[in-house]
C-alpha positions, 0 to 999 in steps of 0.5 A, a space after each residue: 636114484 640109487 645104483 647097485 649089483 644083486 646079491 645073486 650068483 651070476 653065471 660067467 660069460 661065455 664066448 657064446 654070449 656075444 654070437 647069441 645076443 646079436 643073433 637075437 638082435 637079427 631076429 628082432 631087426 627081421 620083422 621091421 622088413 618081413 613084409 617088405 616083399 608083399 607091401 604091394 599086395 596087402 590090400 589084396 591078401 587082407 581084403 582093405 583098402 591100401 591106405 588101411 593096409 599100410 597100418 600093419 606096417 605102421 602099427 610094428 613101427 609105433 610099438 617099437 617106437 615105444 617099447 624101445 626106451 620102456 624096455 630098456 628102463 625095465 631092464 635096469 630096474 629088473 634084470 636085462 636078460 629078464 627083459 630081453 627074453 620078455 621082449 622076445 616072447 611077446 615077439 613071438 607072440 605077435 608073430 603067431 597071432 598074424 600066422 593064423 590070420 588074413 583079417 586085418 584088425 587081428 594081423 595090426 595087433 599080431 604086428 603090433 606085438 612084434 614090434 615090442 622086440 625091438 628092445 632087445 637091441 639095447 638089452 643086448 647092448 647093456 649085457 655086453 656093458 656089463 659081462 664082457 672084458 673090456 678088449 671085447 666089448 668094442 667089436 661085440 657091440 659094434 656086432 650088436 648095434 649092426 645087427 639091425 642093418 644085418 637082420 634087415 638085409 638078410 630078411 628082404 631075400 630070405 623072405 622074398 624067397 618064402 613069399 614067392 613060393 609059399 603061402 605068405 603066412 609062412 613068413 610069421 611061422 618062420 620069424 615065430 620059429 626063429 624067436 623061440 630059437 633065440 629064446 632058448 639060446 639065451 636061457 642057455 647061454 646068457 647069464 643075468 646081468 647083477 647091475 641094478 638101478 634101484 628106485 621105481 619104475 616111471 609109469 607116468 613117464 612111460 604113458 607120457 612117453 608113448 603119448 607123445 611118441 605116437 602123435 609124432 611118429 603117426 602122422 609122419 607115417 601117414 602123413 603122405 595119405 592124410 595131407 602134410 597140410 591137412 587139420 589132421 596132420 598139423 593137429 597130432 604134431 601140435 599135440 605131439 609138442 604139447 604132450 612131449 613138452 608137459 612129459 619133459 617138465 615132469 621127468 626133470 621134476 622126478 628122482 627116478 624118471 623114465 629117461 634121465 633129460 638132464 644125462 641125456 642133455 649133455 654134450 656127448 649124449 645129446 650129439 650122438 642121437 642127433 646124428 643118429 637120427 640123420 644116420 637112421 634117415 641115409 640107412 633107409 633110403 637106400 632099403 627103399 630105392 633099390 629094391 624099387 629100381 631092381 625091380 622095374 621092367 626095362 620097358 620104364 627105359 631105367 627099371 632093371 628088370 629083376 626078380 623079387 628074390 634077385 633084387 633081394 639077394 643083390 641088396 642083402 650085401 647091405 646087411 652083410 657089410 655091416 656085420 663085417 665091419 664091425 672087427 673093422 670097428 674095433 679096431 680103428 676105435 681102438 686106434 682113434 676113437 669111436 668119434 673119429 670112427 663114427 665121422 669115417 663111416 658117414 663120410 663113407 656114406 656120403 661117398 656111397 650116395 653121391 657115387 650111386 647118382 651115377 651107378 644106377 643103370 646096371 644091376 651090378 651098379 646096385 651090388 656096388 652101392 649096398 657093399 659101400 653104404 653097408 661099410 659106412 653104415 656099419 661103421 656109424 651103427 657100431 660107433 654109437 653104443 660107444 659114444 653113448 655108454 661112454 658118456 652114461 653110468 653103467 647102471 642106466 646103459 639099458 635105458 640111454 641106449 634104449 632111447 638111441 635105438 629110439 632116435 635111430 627109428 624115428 631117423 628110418 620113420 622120418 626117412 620112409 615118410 620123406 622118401 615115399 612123399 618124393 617118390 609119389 610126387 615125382 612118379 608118373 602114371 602107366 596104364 593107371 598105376 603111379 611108376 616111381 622115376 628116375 628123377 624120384 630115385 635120385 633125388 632120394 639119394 640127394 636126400 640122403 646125401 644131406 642127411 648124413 652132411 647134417 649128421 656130420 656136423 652134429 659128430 663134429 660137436 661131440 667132445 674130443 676127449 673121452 672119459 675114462 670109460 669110454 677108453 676102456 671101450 676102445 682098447 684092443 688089448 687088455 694091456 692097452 686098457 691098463 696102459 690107457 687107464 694108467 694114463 687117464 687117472 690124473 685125477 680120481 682113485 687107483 690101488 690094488 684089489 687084494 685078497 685076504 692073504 695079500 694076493 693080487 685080485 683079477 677081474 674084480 669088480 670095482 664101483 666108485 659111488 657118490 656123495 648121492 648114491 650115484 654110480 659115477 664109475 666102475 672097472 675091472 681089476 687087471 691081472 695083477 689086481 690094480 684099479 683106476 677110476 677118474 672122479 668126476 668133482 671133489 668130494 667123499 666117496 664110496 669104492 665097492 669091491 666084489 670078486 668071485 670066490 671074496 666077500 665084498 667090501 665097500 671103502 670110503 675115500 675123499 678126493 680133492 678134486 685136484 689133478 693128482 692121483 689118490 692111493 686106496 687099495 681095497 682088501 677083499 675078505 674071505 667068502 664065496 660071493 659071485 663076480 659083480 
């Protein structure tokens, strides 16, 4: 598989880019909890039974299971912007088919559809990859990989709200409206990534994928009602084994495939959505249990007896949190590294639940648990797109952080099958309806607390030194990252990017190409036009230049795979060709 940028003028960024994006990101994140106010009452809103009601939640979560990795492939063969407004109609799409609805098949294929936003989020994430400089890219990303934790704790009071004094149609209106809103800003302000990774498109991959993928995900969401012991269940995770296993064999076997296993295998990658599962698993514990134990009667000896829109407001802090945390996150990455960043944060998590044991008999106990979950889970969110697309080539930044999106659902899918399973096996019976416990609640926390004690232990395996680009991401400044960047290139190309007449070229796209046509590097040039790029091994090699206002240039160069530095500066011919 070969990588390279369009030919097509691109518009330059905009500071409205990073705001647009993570709002789109918020917007997707709004439908995983819409109907998070009226689960209890689906069964009676769609005329069925409560073990087919659950479907119009678990029908959003199967979709985005699969449409996460599928979309993100999309959108480095396509265009990322292409594929985030794709992503975002089809959203809306889904969103009006439930509005105008009360049956339930229709309503499971409307939330079905809006689950397939949830690729905006690595879409999102690729863009800023792409567009921003590297002393903004830290805290834009943060933003954006927060902002499901943001759009999922805003949603649970906003929506509380509507459903509370409206019919609850008007919650799919509103996610409609806000869709079309976010699709609009995009087209305004988000120009299209060039970044291309050539070859087809895995559509083999893509349906062993989403084979496998939903025999997974479905029985872990049903498998409290069908029986964790049942033929049904066991069977659909054996299957679920088989089809992953004859996929993975497939993928290795491909030179474009759907997700690169062997990228995916390394060290870096595979760590980080190791812990991103058990981060996915201690983030939805807490949206489960609080919102429960708010809004039990007193009369229980523990329910603190509030509203449904107070128990929202009091957990929407969580959401809040997180999305002030991500400044926080730049720069304490900038200072010790995404890695150290991602340990912080699920340390704090770890605080927050073993606190919270204890914090649970009072409503402001409540607030205080979501503000400390909310930093820790912040921090953890906005390491990860940072860890990965450290470790990845541009190119393929859609799809590897597509599939940490992927991890990070199958985190909150295992975490709601876990906790429901505990929740109803420790409640007890009141007049004929099941009331979750203390005991259940806590135990939840424990729960939590453990996942994230694993996740811990995967961060610890991730590697110490980072390599060039993931430097790039955590520098604060722009003459940090030409410092960082000086210091980094003991082995590999450096020089100046020079215009026709001599003069120094800034912000000038620079790819280091391998012996196979494989991106193994890119830069920007700073302002006095030097460049630095690490070789990953000895050999030849291919340095691709472009600049707005330039015509592009492309210069072959051998390194020796030793530890020194190789002096090639590349002199950009006149022409009008746009920003790489």
């Amino acid at each position: 598989m070969t990588h390279t940028t369009t030919d097509q003028p691109a518009r330059a960024a905009s500071g409205a880019v990073v705001p647009v994006l993570a709002f789109a990101g918020i917007v997707v994140a709004v439908m995983q909890t819409l109907l998070v106010p009226v689960i209890k009452d689906l069964p009676q809103l769609l005329a069925t039974a409560p073990s087919d009601a659950t479907w119009v939640l678990t029908s959003t979560l199967l979709s985005g299971a699969v449409a996460t990795p599928i979309m993100g492939r999309l959108g480095d063969l396509f265009g990322k912007r292409r594929m985030l407004i794709a992503s975002l109609s089809i959203m809306v799409a889904g969103a009006l088919v439930s509005a105008l609805t009360s049956q339930l098949l229709l309503m499971i294929v409307g939330r079905t559809l809006q689950g397939f936003a949830m690729g905006a989020i690595p879409l999102g994430i690729g863009l800023m990859r792409d567009m921003l400089p590297r002393e903004k890219l830290g805290s834009a990303m943060a933003l954006m990989s927060s902002s499901i934790g943001v759009g999922g704790g805003l949603a649970l009071p906003l929506a509380a709200l509507i459903a509370q004094h409206a019919d609850w149609h008007a919650l799919f209106y509103g996610a409609a409206g806000l869709g079309v809103l976010s699709i609009v800003l995009t087209l305004l302000v988000v120009p299209e990534s060039p970044m291309r990774a050539e070859g087809t498109f895995d559509v083999l991959g893509a349906i062993g994928l989403s084979a496998g993928l939903v025999l997974f995900l479905l029985p872990i969401t049903k498998g409290s009602d069908w029986g964790w012991t049942s033929a049904t269940t066991l069977g659909l995770f054996a299957a679920a084994a088989a089809v992953l296993l004859l996929w993975g064999v497939m993928e290795l076997r491909l030179k474009a495939p759907l997700v690169d296993l062997r990228t995916t295998a390394r060290p870096a990658v595979l760590f980080t959505n190791l812990a991103s599962i058990m981060v996915g698993v201690s983030f939805y514990v807490v949206s489960l249990v609080l919102p429960q134990l708010l809004q039990l009667p007193k009369a229980t000896g523990y329910g603190l007896g509030q509203s449904m829109v107070t128990a929202g407001l009091l957990v929407a802090p969580l959401g809040l949190t997180m999305m002030f945390t991500a400044p926080v996150y730049a720069r304490l990455s900038a200072k010790y590294g995404p890695k150290i960043t991602l340990i912080l944060g699920m340390l704090i998590i770890a605080i927050g639940y073993g606190a919270g044991l204890g914090l649970m008999s009072a409503a402001w106990q409540s607030l205080v648990i979501a503000v400390v979950l909310g930093a820790g889970i912040g921090l953890a969110y906005s390491s990860l797109p940072a860890l990965i697309i450290g470790a990845v080539p541009a190119s393929e930044t859609g799809a590897a952080n597509g599939l940490n999106t992927l991890m990070r659902s199958i985190g909150t899918s295992v975490s709601s099958a876990v906790i429901g399973m505990v929740l109803a096996n420790t409640a007890h019976t009141v007049g004929g309806v099941a009331v979750p416990t203390m005991h259940g609640f806590r135990l939840s926390f424990v729960i939590a607390t453990g996942a994230v004690a694993v996740g811990l232990l995967m961060a610890f395996f991730l590697p110490g030194r980072r390599p060039a680009v993931a430097t790039q991401l955590r520098a604060s400044s722009e003459e940090d990252a030409n410092l960082a960047r000086a210091e980094q290139v003991l082995r590999g190309f450096r020089g100046r990017v020079l215009a026709a007449d001599g003069a120094p070229v800034a912000r000038a796209k620079v790819t280091l190409i391998d012996q196979r046509g494989r991106q193994a590097g890119a830069t920007l040039s700073s302002e006095d036009g030097s460049y630095a790029l690490v070789v990953p091994a000895r050999g030849a090699y291919v340095l691709a230049a472009r600049a707005s206002g330039h015509g592009p240039l492309a210069s072959s160069a051998t390194h020796a795979g030793d530890d020194r530095a190789v002096d090639v500066d590349l002199a950009l011919p006149a022409g009008v060709v746009s920003a790489g």
